[in-house]
N, CA, C and O of each residue as an XYZ file, in Angstrom:
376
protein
N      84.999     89.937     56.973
C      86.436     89.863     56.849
C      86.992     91.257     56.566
O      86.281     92.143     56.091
N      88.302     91.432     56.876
C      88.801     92.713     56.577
C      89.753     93.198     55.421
O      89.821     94.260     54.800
N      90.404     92.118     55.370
C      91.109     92.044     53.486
C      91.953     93.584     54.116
O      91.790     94.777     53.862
N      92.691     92.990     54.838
C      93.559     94.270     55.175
C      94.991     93.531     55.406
O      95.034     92.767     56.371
N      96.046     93.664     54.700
C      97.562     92.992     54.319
C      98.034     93.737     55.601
O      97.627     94.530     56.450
N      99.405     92.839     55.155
C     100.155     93.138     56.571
C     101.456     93.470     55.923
O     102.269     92.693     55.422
N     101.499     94.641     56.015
C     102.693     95.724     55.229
C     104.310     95.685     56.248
O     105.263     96.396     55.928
N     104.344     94.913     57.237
C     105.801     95.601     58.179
C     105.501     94.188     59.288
O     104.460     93.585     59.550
N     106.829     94.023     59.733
C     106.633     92.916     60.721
C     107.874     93.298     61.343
O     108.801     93.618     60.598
N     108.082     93.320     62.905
C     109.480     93.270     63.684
C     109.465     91.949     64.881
O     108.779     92.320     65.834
N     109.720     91.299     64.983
C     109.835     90.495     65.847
C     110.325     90.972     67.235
O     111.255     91.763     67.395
N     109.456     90.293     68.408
C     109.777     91.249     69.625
C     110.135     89.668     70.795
O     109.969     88.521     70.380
N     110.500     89.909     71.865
C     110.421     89.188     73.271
C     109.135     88.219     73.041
O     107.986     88.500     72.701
N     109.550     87.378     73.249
C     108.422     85.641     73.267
C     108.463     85.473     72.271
O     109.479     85.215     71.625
N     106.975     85.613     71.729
C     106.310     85.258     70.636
C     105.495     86.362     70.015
O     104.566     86.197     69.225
N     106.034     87.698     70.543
C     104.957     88.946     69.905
C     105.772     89.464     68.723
O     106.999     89.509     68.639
N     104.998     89.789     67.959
C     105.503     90.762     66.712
C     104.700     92.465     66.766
O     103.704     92.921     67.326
N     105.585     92.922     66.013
C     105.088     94.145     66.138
C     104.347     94.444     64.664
O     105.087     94.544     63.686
N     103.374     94.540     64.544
C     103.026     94.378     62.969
C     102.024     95.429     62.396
O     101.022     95.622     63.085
N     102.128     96.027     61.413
C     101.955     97.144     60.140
C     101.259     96.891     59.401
O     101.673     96.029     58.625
N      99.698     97.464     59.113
C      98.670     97.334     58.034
C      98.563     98.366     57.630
O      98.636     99.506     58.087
N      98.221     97.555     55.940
C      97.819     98.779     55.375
C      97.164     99.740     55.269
O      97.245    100.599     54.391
N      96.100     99.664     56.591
C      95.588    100.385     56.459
C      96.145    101.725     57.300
O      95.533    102.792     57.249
N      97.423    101.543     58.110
C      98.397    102.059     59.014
C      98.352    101.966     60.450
O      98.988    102.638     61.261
N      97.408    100.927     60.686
C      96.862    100.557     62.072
C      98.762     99.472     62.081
O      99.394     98.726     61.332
N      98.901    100.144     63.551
C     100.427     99.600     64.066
C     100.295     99.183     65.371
O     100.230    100.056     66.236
N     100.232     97.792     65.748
C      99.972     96.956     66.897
C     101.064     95.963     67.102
O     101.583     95.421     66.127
N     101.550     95.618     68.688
C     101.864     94.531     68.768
C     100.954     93.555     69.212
O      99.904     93.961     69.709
N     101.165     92.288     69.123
C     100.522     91.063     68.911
C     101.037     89.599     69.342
O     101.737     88.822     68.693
N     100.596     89.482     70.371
C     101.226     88.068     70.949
C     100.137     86.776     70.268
O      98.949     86.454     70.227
N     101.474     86.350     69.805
C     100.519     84.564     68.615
C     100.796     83.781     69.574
O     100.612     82.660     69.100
N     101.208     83.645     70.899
C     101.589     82.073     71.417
C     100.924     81.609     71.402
O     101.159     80.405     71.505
N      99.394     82.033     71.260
C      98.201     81.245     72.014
C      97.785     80.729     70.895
O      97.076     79.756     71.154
N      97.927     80.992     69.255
C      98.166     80.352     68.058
C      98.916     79.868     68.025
O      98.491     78.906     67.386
N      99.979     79.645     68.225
C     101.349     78.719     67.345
C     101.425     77.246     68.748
O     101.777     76.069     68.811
N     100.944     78.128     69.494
C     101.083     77.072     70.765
C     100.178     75.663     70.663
O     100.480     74.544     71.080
N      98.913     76.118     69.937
C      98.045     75.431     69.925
C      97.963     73.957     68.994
O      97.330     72.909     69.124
N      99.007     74.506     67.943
C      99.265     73.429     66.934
C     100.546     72.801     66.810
O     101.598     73.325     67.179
N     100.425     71.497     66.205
C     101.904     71.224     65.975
C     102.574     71.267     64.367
O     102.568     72.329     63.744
N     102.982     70.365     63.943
C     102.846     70.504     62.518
C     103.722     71.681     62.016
O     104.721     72.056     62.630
N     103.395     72.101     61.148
C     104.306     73.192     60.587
C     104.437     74.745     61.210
O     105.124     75.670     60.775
N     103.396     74.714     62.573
C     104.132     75.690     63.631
C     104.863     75.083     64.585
O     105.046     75.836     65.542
N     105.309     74.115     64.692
C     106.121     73.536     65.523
C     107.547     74.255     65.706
O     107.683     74.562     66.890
N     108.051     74.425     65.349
C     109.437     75.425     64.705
C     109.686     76.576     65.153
O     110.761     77.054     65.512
N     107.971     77.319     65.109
C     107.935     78.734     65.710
C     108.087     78.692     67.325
O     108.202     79.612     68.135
N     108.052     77.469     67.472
C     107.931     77.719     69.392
C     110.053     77.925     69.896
O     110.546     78.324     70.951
N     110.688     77.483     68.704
C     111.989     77.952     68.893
C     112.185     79.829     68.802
O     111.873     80.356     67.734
N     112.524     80.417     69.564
C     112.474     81.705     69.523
C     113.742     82.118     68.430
O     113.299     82.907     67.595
N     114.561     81.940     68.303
C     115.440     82.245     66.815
C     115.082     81.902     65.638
O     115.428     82.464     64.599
N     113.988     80.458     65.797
C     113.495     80.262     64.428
C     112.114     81.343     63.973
O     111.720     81.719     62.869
N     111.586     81.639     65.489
C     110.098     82.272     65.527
C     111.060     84.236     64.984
O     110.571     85.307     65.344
N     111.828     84.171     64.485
C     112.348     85.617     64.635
C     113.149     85.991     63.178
O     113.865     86.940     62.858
N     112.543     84.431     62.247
C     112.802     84.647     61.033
C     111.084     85.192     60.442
O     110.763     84.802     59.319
N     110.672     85.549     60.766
C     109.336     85.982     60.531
C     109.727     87.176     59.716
O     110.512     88.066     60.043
N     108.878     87.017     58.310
C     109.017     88.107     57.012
C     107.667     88.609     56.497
O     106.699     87.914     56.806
N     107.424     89.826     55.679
C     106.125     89.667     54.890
C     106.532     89.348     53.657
O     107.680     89.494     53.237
N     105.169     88.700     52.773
C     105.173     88.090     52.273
C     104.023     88.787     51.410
O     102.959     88.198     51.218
N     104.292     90.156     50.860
C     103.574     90.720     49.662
C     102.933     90.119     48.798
O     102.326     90.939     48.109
N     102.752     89.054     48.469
C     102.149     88.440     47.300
C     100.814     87.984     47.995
O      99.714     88.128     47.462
N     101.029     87.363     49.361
C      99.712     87.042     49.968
C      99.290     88.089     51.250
O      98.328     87.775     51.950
N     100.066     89.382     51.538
C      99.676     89.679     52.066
C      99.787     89.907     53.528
O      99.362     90.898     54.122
N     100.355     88.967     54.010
C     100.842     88.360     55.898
C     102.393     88.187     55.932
O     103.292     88.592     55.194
N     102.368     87.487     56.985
C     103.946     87.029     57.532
C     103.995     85.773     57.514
O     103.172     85.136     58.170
N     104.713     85.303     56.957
C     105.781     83.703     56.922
C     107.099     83.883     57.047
O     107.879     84.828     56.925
N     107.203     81.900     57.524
C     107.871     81.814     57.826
C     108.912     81.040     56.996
O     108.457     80.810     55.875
N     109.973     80.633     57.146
C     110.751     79.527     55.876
C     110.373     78.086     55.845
O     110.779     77.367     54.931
N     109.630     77.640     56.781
C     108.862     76.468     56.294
C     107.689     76.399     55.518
O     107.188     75.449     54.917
N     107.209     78.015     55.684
C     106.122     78.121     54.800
C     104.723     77.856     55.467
O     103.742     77.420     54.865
N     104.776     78.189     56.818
C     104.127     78.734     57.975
C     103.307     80.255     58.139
O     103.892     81.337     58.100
N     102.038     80.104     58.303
C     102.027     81.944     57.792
C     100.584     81.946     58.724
O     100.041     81.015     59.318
N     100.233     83.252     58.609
C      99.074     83.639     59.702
C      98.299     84.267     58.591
O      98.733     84.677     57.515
N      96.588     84.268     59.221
C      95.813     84.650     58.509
C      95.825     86.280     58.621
O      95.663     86.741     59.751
N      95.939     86.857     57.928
C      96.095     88.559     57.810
C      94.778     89.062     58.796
O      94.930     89.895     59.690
N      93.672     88.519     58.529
C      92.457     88.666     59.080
C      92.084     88.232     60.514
O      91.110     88.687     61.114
N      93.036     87.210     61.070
C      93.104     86.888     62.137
C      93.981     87.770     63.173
O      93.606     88.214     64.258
N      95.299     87.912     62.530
C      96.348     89.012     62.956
C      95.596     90.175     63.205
O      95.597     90.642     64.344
N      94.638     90.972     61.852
C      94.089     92.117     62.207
C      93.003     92.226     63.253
O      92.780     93.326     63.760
N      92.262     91.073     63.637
C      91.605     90.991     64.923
C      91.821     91.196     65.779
O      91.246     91.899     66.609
N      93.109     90.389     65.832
C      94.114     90.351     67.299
C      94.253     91.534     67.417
O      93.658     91.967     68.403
N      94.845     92.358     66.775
C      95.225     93.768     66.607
C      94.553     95.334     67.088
O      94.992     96.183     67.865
N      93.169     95.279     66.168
C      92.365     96.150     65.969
C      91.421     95.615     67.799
O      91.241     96.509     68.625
N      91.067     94.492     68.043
C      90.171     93.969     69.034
C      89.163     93.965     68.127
O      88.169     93.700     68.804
N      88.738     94.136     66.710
C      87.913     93.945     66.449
C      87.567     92.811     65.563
O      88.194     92.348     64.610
N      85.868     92.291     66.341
C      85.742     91.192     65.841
C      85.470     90.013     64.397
O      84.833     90.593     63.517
N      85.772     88.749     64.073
C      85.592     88.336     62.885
C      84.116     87.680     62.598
O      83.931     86.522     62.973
N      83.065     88.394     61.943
C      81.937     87.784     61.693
C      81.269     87.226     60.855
O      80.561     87.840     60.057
N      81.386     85.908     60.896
C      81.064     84.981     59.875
C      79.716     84.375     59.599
O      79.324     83.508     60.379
N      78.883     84.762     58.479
C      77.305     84.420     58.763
C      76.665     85.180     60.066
O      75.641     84.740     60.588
N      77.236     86.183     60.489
C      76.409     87.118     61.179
C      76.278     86.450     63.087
O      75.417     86.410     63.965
N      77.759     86.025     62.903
C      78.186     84.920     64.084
C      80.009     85.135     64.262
O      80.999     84.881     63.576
N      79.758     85.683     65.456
C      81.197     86.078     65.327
C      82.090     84.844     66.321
O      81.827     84.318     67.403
N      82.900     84.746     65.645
C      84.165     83.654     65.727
C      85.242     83.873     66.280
O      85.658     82.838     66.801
N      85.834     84.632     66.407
C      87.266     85.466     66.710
C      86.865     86.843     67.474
O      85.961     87.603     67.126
N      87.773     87.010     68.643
C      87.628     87.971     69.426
C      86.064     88.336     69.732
O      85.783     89.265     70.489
């Protein structure tokens, strides 16, 4: 895991954000293929004015939303970096 927060968020065209770690790695990042996938409390995000209330959320680290919708910092930084998440020496993500 990378335990790397997500310091800056701008909301862009679709479903990409433009998003800021602390570690100063600055990527945009298309989630459709996350938010798309579920329903439930990303349901909301597939509205593009609601998907564009997207904030960070210093205390944990990532971006939420006002339903209280949020992405894994570690998943985001995957997406991001291309680099992969390896769990038990078995990688999962990217």
């Amino acid at each position: 895991m990378f335990l790397i927060d997500v310091v800056d968020v701008t909301p862009m065209d679709g479903h990409r954000l433009e998003l800021t770690f602390k570690d100063g790695l600055k990527a945009v990042v298309d989630v459709d293929r996350i938010i798309q996938r579920f329903d439930g409390v990303f349901a909301p995000l597939k509205d593009p004015d609601y998907f564009r209330l997207v904030r960070v959320d210093p205390e944990i680290g990532t971006i939420v939303w006002p339903n209280g919708a949020d992405l894994c910092p570690d998943v985001l930084y995957s997406y991001a970096s291309g680099k992969p998440i390896i769990v038990n020496g078995e990688r999962v993500l990217n």
